[in-house]
N, C-alpha and C positions, 0 to 999 in steps of 0.2 A: 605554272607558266605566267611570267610578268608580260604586259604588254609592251611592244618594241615599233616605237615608232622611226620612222627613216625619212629624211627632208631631202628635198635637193631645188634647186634655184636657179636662174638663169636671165637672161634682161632680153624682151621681147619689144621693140616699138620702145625702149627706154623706159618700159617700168620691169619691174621684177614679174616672173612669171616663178611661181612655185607650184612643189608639190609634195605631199606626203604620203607615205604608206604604212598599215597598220596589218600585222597577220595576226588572223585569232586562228583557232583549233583548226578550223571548217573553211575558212574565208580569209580572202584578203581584201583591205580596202584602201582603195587609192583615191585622191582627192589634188586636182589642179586647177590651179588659179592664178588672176591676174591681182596685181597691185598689194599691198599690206596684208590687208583681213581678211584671214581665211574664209571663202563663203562656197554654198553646195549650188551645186549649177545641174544640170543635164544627169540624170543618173539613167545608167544602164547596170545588167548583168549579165554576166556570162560563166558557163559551166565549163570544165574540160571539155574537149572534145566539140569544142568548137558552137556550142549553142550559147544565142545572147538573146537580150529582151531588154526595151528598152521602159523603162519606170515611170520616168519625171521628164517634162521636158522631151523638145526637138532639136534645138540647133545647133547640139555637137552632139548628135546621137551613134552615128556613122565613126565618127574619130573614137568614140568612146566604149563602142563595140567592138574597136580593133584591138585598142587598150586595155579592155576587159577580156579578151578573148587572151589573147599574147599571154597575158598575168595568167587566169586561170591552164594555161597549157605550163607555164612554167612551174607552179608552184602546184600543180593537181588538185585544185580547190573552185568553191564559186571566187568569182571577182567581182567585186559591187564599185562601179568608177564615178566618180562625180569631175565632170569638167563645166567653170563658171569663166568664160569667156565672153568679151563683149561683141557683139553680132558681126559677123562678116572673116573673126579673125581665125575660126577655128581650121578652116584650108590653110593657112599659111602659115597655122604655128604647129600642123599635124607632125612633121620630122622634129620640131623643139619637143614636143612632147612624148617623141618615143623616146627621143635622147634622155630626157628627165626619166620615164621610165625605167629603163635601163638603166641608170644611175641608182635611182630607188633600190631594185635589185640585186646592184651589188651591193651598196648597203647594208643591204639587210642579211 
């Protein structure tokens, strides 16, 4: 099994908000972010069946437990999520980022 990674993009506040998604055997990993350079922000995890925890980081721990949680119920795996947003925007950009989600997805 090669690894398959899945992008998807979007403009938030006028910069680019991305996101990519990665499935190994066991796991899937998704990673969203503001501006060019991809960076790790806020990690959580989440199992099927609806259990998360969150890692690294507080202040998209709540968005990223949803986003972890959603992936692991769909794909039957853990979910490890990384979202690096700048403070204040993660309420506002929670619907861009399920949308990106779900694009990831289908994707993939």
């Amino acid at each position: 099994m090669g690894l398959e990674l899945s992008t998807a993009e979007t403009l938030l506040e006028g910069r680019p908000l991305r996101a990519a998604l990665l499935e190994l055997g066991n796991a899937v990993i998704a990673l969203f972010w503001l501006g060019e350079e991809p960076k790790l922000g806020t990690l959580t995890i989440s199992m099927p069946g609806g259990v998360s925890s969150p890692l690294l980081g507080d202040r998209d721990r709540m968005l990223g437990q949803v986003i972890g949680e959603r992936l692991a119920h769909l794909y039957g795996k853990m979910a490890l999520v990384s979202i690096n947003l700048p403070q204040g925007l993660g309420v506002s950009a929670g619907r861009i980022l399920m949308k990106l989600m779900e694009e990831l997805v289908r994707g993939h």
